[in-house]
LOVOTI-222288 format. One record per residue (C-alpha): residue number from 1; x, y, z. Coordinates in steps of 0.001 Angstrom, whole numbers. Layout:
REM residues N
marti_X_Y_Z
NUM_X_Y_Z
...
//
This chain:
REM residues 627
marti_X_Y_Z
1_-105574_-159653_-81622
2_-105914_-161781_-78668
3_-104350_-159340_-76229
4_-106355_-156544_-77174
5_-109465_-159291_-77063
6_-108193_-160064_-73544
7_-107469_-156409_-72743
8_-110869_-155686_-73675
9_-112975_-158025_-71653
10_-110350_-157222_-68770
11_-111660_-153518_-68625
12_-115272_-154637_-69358
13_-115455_-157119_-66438
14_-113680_-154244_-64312
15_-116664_-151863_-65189
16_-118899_-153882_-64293
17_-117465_-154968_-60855
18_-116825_-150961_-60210
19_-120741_-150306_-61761
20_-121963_-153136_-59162
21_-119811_-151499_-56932
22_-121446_-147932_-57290
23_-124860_-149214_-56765
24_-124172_-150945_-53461
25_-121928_-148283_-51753
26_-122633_-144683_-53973
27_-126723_-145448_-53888
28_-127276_-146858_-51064
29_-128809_-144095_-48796
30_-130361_-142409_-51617
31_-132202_-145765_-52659
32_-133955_-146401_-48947
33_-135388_-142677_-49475
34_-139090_-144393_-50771
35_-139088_-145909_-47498
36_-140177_-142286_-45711
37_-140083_-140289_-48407
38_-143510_-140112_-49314
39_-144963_-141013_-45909
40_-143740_-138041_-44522
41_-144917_-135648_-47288
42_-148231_-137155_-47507
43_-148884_-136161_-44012
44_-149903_-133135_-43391
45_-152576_-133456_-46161
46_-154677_-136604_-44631
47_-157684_-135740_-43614
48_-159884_-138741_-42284
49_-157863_-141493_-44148
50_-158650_-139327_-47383
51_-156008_-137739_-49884
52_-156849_-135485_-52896
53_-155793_-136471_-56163
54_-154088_-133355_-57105
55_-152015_-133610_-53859
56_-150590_-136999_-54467
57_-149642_-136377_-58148
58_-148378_-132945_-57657
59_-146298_-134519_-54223
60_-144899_-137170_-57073
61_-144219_-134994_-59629
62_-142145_-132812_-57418
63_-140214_-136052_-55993
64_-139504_-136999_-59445
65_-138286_-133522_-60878
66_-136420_-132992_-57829
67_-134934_-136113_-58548
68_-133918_-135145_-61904
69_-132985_-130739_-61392
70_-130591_-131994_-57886
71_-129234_-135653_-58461
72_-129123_-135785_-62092
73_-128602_-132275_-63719
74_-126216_-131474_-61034
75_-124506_-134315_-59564
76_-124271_-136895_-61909
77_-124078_-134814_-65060
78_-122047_-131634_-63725
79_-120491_-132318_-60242
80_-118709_-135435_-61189
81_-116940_-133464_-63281
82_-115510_-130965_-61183
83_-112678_-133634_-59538
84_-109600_-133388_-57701
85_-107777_-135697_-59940
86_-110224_-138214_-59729
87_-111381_-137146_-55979
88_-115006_-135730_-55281
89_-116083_-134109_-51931
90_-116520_-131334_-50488
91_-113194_-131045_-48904
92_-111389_-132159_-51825
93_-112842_-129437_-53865
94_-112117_-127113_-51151
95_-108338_-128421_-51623
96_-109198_-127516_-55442
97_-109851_-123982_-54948
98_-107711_-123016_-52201
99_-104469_-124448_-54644
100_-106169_-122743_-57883
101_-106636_-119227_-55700
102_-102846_-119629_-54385
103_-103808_-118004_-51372
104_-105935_-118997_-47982
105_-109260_-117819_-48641
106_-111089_-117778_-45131
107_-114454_-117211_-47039
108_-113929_-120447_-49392
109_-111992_-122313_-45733
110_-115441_-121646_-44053
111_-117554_-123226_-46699
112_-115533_-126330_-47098
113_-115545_-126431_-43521
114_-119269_-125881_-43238
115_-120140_-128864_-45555
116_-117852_-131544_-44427
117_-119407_-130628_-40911
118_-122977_-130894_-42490
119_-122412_-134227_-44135
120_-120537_-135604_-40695
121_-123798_-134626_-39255
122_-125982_-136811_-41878
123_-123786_-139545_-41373
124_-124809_-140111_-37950
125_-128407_-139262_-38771
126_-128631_-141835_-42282
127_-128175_-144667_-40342
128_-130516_-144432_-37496
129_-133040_-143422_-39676
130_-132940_-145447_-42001
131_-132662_-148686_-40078
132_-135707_-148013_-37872
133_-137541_-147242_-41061
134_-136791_-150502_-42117
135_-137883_-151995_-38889
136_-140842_-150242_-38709
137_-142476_-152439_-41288
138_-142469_-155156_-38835
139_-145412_-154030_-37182
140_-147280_-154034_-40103
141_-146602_-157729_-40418
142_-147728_-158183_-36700
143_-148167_-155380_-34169
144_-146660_-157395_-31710
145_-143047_-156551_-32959
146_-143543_-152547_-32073
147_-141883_-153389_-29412
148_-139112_-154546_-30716
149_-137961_-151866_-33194
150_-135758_-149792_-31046
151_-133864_-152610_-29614
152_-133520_-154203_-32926
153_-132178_-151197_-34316
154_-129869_-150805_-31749
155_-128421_-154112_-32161
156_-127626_-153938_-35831
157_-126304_-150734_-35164
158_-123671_-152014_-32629
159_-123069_-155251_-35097
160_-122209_-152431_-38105
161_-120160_-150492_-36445
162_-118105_-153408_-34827
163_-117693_-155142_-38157
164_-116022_-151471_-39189
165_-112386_-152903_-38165
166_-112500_-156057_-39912
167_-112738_-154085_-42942
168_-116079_-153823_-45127
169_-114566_-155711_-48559
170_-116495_-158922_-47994
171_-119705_-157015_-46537
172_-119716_-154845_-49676
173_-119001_-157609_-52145
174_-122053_-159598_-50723
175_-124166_-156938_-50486
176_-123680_-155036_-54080
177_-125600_-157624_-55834
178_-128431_-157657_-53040
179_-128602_-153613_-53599
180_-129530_-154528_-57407
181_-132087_-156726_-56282
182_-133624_-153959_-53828
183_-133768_-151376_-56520
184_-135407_-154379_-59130
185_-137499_-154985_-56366
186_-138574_-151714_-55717
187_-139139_-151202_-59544
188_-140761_-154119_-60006
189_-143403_-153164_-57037
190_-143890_-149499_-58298
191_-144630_-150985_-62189
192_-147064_-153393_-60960
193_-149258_-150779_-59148
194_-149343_-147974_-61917
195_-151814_-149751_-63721
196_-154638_-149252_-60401
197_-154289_-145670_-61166
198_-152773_-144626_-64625
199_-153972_-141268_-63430
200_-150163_-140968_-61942
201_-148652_-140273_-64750
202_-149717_-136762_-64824
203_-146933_-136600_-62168
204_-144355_-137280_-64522
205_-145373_-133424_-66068
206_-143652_-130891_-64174
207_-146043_-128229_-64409
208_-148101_-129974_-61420
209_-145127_-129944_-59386
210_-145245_-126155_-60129
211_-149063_-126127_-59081
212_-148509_-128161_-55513
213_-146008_-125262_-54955
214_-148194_-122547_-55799
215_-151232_-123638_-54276
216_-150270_-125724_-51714
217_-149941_-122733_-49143
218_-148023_-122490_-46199
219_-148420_-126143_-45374
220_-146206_-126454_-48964
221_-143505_-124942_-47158
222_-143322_-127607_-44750
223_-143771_-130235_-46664
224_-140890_-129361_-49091
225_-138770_-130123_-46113
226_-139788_-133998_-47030
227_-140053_-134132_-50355
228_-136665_-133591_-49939
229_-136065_-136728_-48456
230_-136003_-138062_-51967
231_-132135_-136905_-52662
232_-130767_-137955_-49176
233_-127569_-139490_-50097
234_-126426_-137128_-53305
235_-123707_-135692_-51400
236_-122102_-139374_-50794
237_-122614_-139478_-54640
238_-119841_-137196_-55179
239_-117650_-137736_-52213
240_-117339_-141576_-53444
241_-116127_-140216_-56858
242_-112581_-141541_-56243
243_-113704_-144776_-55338
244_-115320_-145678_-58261
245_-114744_-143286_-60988
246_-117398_-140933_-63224
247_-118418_-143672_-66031
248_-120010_-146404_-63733
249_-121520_-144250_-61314
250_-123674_-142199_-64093
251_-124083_-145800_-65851
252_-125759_-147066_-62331
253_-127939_-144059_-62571
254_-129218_-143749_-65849
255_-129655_-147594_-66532
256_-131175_-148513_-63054
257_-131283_-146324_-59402
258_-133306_-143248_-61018
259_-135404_-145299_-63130
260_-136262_-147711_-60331
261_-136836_-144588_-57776
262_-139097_-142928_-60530
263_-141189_-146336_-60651
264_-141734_-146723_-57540
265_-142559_-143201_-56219
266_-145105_-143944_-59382
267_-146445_-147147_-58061
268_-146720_-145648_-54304
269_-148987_-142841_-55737
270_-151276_-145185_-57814
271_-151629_-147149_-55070
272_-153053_-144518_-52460
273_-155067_-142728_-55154
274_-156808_-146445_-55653
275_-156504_-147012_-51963
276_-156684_-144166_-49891
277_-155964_-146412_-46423
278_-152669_-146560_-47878
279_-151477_-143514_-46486
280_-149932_-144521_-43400
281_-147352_-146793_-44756
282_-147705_-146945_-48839
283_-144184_-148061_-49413
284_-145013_-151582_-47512
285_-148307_-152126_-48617
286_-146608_-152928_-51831
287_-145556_-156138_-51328
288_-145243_-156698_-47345
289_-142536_-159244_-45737
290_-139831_-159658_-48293
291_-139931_-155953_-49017
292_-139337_-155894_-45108
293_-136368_-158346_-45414
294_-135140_-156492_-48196
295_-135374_-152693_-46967
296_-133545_-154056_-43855
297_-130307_-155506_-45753
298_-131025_-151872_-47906
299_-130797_-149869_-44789
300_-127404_-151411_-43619
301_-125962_-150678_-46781
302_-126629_-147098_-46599
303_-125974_-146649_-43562
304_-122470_-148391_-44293
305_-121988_-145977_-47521
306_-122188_-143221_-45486
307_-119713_-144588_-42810
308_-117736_-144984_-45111
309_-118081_-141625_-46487
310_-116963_-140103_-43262
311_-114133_-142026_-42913
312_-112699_-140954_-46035
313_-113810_-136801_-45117
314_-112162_-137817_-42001
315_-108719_-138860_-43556
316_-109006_-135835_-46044
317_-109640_-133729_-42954
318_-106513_-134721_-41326
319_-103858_-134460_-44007
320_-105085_-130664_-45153
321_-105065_-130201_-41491
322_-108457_-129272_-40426
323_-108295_-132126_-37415
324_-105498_-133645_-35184
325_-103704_-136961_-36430
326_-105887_-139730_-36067
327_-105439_-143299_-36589
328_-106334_-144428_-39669
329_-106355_-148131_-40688
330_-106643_-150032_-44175
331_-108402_-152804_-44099
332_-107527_-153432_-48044
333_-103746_-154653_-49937
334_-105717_-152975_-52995
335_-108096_-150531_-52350
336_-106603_-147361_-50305
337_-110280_-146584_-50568
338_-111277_-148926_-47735
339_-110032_-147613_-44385
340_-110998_-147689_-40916
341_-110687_-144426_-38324
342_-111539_-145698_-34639
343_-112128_-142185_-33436
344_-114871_-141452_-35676
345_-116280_-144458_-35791
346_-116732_-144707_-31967
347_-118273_-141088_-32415
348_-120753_-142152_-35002
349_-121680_-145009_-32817
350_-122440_-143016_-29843
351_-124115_-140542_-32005
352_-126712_-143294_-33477
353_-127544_-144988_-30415
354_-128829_-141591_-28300
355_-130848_-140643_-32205
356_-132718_-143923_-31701
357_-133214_-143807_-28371
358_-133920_-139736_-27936
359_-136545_-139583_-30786
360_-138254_-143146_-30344
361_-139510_-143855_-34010
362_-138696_-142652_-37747
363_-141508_-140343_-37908
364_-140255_-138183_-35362
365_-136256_-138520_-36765
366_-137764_-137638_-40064
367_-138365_-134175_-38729
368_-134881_-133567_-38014
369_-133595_-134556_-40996
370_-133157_-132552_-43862
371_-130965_-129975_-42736
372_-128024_-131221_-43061
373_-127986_-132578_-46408
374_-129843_-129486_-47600
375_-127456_-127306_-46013
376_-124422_-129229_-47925
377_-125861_-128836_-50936
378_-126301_-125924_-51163
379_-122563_-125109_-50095
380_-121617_-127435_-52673
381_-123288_-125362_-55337
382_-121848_-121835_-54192
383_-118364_-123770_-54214
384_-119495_-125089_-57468
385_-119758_-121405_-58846
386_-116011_-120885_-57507
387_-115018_-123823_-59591
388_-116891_-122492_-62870
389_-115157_-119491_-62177
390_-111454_-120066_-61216
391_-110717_-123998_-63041
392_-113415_-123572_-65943
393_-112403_-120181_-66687
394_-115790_-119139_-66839
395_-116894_-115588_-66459
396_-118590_-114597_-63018
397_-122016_-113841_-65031
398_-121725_-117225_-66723
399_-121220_-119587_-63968
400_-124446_-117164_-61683
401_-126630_-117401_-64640
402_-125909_-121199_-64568
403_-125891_-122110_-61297
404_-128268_-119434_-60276
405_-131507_-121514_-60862
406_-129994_-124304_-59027
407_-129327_-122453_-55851
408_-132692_-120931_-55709
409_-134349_-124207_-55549
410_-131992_-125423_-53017
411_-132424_-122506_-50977
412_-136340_-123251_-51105
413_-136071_-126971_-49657
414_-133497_-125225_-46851
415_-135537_-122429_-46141
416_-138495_-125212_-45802
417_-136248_-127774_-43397
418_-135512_-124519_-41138
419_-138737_-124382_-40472
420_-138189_-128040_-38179
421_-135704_-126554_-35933
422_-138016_-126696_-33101
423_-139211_-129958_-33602
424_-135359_-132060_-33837
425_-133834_-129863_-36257
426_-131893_-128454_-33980
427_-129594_-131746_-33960
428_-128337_-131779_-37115
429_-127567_-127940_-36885
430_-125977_-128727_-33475
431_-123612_-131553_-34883
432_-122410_-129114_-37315
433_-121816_-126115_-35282
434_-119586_-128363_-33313
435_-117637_-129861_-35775
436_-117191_-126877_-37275
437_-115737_-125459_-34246
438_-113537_-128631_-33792
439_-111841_-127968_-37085
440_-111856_-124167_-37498
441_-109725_-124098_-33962
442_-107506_-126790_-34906
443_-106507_-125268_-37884
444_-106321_-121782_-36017
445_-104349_-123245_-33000
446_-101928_-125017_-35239
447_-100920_-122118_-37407
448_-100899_-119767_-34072
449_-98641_-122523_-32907
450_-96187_-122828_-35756
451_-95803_-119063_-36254
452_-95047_-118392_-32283
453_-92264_-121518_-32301
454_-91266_-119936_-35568
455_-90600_-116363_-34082
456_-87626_-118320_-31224
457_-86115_-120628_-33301
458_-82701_-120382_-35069
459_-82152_-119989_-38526
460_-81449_-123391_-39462
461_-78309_-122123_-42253
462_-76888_-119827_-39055
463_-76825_-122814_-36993
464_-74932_-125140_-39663
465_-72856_-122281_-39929
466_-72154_-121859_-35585
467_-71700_-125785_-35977
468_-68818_-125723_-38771
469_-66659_-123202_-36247
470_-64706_-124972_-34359
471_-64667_-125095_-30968
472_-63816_-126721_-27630
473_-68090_-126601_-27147
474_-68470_-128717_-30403
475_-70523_-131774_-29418
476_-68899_-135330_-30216
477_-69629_-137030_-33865
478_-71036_-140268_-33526
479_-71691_-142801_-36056
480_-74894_-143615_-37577
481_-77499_-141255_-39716
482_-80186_-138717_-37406
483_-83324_-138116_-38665
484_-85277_-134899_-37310
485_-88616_-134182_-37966
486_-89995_-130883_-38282
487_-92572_-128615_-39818
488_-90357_-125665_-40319
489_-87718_-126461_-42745
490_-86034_-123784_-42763
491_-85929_-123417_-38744
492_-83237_-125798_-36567
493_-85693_-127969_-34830
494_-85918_-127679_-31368
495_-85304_-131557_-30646
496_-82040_-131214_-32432
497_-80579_-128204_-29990
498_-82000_-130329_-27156
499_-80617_-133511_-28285
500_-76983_-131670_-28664
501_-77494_-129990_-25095
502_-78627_-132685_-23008
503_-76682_-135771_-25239
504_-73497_-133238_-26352
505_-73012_-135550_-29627
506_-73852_-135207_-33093
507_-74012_-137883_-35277
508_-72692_-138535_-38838
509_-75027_-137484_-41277
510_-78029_-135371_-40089
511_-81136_-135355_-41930
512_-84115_-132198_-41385
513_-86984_-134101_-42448
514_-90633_-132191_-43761
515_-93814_-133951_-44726
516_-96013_-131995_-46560
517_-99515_-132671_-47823
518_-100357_-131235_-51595
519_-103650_-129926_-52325
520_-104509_-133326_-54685
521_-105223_-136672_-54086
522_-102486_-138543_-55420
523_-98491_-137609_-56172
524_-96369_-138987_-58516
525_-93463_-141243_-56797
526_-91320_-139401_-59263
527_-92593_-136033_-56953
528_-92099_-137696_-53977
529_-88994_-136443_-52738
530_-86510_-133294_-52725
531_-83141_-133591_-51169
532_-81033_-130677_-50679
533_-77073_-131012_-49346
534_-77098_-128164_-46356
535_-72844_-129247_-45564
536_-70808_-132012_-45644
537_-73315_-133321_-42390
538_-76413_-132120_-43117
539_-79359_-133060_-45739
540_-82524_-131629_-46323
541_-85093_-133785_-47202
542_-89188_-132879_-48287
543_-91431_-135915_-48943
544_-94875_-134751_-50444
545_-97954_-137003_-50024
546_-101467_-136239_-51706
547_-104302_-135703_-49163
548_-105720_-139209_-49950
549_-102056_-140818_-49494
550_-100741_-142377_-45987
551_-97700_-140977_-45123
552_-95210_-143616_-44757
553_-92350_-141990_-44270
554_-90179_-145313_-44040
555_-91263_-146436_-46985
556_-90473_-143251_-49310
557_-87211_-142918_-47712
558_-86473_-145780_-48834
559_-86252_-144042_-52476
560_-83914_-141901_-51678
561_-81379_-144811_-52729
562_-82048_-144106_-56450
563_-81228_-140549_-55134
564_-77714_-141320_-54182
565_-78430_-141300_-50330
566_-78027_-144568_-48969
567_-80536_-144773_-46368
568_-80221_-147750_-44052
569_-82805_-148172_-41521
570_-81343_-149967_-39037
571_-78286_-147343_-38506
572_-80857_-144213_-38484
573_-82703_-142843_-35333
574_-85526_-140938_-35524
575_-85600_-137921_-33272
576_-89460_-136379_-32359
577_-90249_-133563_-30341
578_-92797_-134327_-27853
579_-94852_-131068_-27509
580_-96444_-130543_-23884
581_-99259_-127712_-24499
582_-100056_-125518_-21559
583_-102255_-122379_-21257
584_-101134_-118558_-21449
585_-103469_-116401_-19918
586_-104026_-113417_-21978
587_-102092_-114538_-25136
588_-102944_-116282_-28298
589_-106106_-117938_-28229
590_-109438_-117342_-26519
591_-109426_-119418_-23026
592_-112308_-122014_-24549
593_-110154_-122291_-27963
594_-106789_-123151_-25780
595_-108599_-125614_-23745
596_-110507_-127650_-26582
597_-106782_-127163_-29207
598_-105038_-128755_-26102
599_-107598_-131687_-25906
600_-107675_-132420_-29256
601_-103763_-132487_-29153
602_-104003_-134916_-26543
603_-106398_-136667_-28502
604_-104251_-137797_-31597
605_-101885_-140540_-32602
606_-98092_-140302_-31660
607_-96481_-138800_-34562
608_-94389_-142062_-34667
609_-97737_-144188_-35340
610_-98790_-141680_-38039
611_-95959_-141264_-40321
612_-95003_-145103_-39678
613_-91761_-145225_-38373
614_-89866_-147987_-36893
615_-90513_-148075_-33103
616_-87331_-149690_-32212
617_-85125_-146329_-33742
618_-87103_-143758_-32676
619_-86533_-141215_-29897
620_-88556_-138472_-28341
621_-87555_-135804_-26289
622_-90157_-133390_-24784
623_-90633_-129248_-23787
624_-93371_-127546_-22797
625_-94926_-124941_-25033
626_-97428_-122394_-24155
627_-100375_-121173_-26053
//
């Protein structure tokens, strides 16, 4: 009885460290949305300091249903449940499909694509935003501190992103419990100003968010664009599924974020029908400085949950093979979750800085968000009907008739942040279109690449075959075990017949090595590896790693002992071929999609560094291919 007492409060304190947990990393970018939110949508409809009543509770009561239709009804309550084995994201559910349709879908590869580009985009865009909103309630403490905002942005920005490599674990355990207090806080200042204006709670009736839509006008249009500010950060919510599991992340919603969001968006309303001079900044004006303190410490934590976010997309990215190997770092002994990608962050980085500098102020920034998130949602929902469909079992009318509703509304708040392309919503749209690019010719250069080197190389069982004839050409057997890595099995690999024509030796035991990536997170150690005797000298071996796995192929060779191959590092060389890309005029690729496939070549890790061999046993030997 003890154990299971023990077991018991073992899982209970877990849940609560993983629901504390969700609330400072899942919710932070959605929870600094009351810092603009409102602002922005209030704008358009002040006329000489004065607001309308209807306005401001039909503006809430859309903020609080979309709230509740988006983040609730379809994140937390249905998207949480369409994992990857315990993975959410957009490119994990891509991975999903494309296994579950057992063929490569360029429709479905397009729209994963599209939506890890999208959310790439708001991850550069969350944190400049944010931050200067934060900042921006200095000035109503003293104007003399407008000055200050951009550089002060700027330099919390380049402390962030430089505390990236030390790893976040200590950052994130002191600021989880400071997240609760910001959403108490903001609770706490919504409930105490309902009561100047009890009129608010009209909002919390959804038929006046369906009267601001009808009678709002044109100007509604525009305005949906920031009422949709609200749900900024509901796409992290289900990319940091793996992280912290289903249970604690709808806990953290139900028991605290939404209720504390709802409150406040409340309060804010109460207090500008009561106090119409409000309207500039009505999220301050509910309790000034430590709100200040407080939505600064809140903005770095989004802004860190969605760095984060990207790294992960980032490593998911590169083992399905959308983008080049990159370096990828973990700054945790327990949490594979916490990792650290130097190219992406520097890219963020630079990114942030020219946001805060180009547009100045959050007002302007405001504009150009939107976009992207709204964009990513609603690829998320047509991939969502795929998922119905094809892992549900669902029939096609079922899953439109569900989802149906759903992408309507989303296609509303798009159609209404398209309407901001001229005035910085271009940038988001930009970011995208580029990434996009980045990974669709990547993925097209590489399988261009492997079917071309495919077409010249020898069969790998008529080589064994040439090999076992003797002859006075036979190369000289030298001790020791080779390793060669390749990504053609079944295809000699071309550092072995340059290692035998240059070196003229072949050594005991000759391993053709494969790493493949599965289409889920996590596999089995069990699943790890297939061996397969080719001759009395050669072994086939295929390691399999899950997308969210680092491939380290010392370490699971090591296994292969249990297997009956005994594997001794120190007596085994590693042989890589080193790949020189050049041109081909008129062949393969467009000239722009050769150029940028042979920079981003150039631009990842040595294979060595990746799959974490041992420096001191392996050996490269280099041709030129052209593309």
């Amino acid at each position: 009885m003890t154990t299971l007492h023990a077991d018991g409060e073992f899982h209970s304190r877990k849940f609560v460290v993983l629901l504390l947990g969700s609330i400072g990393v899942v919710y932070g970018d959605i929870g600094t949305s009351p810092l603009y939110a409102f602002r922005e949508s209030l704008r358009p409809f002040v006329a000489d300091g004065v607001v309308r009543e209807d306005v401001v509770i039909g503006l809430i009561s859309l903020m609080v249903w979309t709230l509740t239709i988006i983040v609730t009804f379809k994140y937390v309550l249905f998207l949480l449940r369409a994992d990857n084995d315990g993975e959410g994201g957009t490119l994990s559910l891509l991975a999903l499909l494309m296994k579950k349709s057992g063929s490569y879908l360029p429709v479905l590869f397009f729209a994963g694509v599209i939506g890890a580009a999208l959310f790439i985009g708001d991850a550069m865009i969350t944190p400049a935003l944010s931050v200067m909103s934060a900042l921006e309630g200095l000035k109503l403490v003293t104007p003399a501190f407008a000055d200050y905002v951009l550089p002060m942005s700027a330099a919390i920005m380049v402390g962030l992103f430089l505390v990236q490599s030390k790893g976040t674990a200590a950052v994130s355990n002191f600021f989880g419990p400071v997240t609760v207090v910001w959403f108490l806080a903001m609770a706490w200042g919504g409930l105490i100003h309902i009561g100047d204006n009890l009129t608010i709670l009209k909002a919390l009736n959804p038929l006046n968010a369906l009267w601001f839509i009808t009678h709002a006008g044109a100007v509604g249009l525009i305005v949906l664009g920031a009422v949709f500010l609200t749900v900024t950060g509901a796409e992290a919510l289900y990319a940091d599924l793996g992280h912290f599991g289903r249970r604690p992340i709808q806990w953290a919603w139900f028991i605290l974020v939404f209720p504390a969001l709802t409150l406040n968006y409340l309060g804010q309303g109460a207090l500008v029908l009561t106090h119409p001079e409000a309207v500039e900044n009505p999220f301050y004006l509910l309790s000034l400085l430590p709100i200040v303190i407080l939505a600064t410490m809140a903005t770095i934590i989004a802004s860190q949950a969605v760095i984060t976010g990207a790294f992960s997309l980032a490593r998911q990215a590169v083992h399905l093979g959308f983008l080049p190997r990159l370096m990828i770092k973990f700054t945790s002994e327990t949490n594979t979750g916490q990792i650290y990608v130097p190219a992406v962050n520097g890219v963020l980085f630079i990114g942030v800085i020219v946001l805060i500098f180009s547009f100045g102020d959050s007002e302007s920034l405001a504009t150009a968000y939107g976009i992207s998130v709204t964009g990513a949602m609603v690829v998320t929902t047509l991939m969502a009907h795929q998922f119905l469909r094809q892992v549900w079992g669902y029939s096609t009318l079922t899953a439109t008739l569900l989802l149906l509703p759903l992408l309507l509304v989303e296609a509303v708040f798009l159609a209404a942040n398209l309407l901001k392309i001229h005035d910085g919503g271009w940038v988001p749209v930009a970011l995208a279109i580029a990434i996009m690019l980045v990974m669709w010719t990547w993925t097209r250069g590489t399988k261009y690449l492997k079917s071309k080197i495919a077409q010249s190389d020898i069969p790998l069982t008529d080589f064994i075959a040439a090999l076992e004839k003797k002859s006075k050409h036979a190369p000289a057997i030298v001790p020791g075990t080779a390793v060669f890595l390749t990504s053609v099995p079944d295809r000699t690999p071309a550092v072995l017949l340059h290692n035998i024509k240059h070196n003229h030796v072949l050594h005991e035991r000759n391993v053709i090595l494969t790493v493949w990536t599965q289409d889920k997170p996590y596999v089995p150690e069990a699943e790890r590896i297939e061996m397969q005797k080719l001759s009395d000298r050669f072994l086939r071996i295929d390691l399999t790693f899950g997308f969210m796995e680092e491939p380290n192929v010392t370490k699971a060779l090591s296994i292969c002992r249990k297997k009956g191959f005994k594997f001794e590092i120190m007596q085994t060389s590693f042989y890589l071929g080193r790949r020189v890309l050049v041109r081909s005029p008129n062949v393969g690729l467009p000239a722009w999609q050769e150029r940028l496939y042979i920079a981003l070549a150039n631009f990842g890790i040595d294979p060595s560094d990746y799959f974490k061999l041992p420096a001191n046993r392996v050996v490269e030997l280099g041709e030129q291919v052209a593309i």
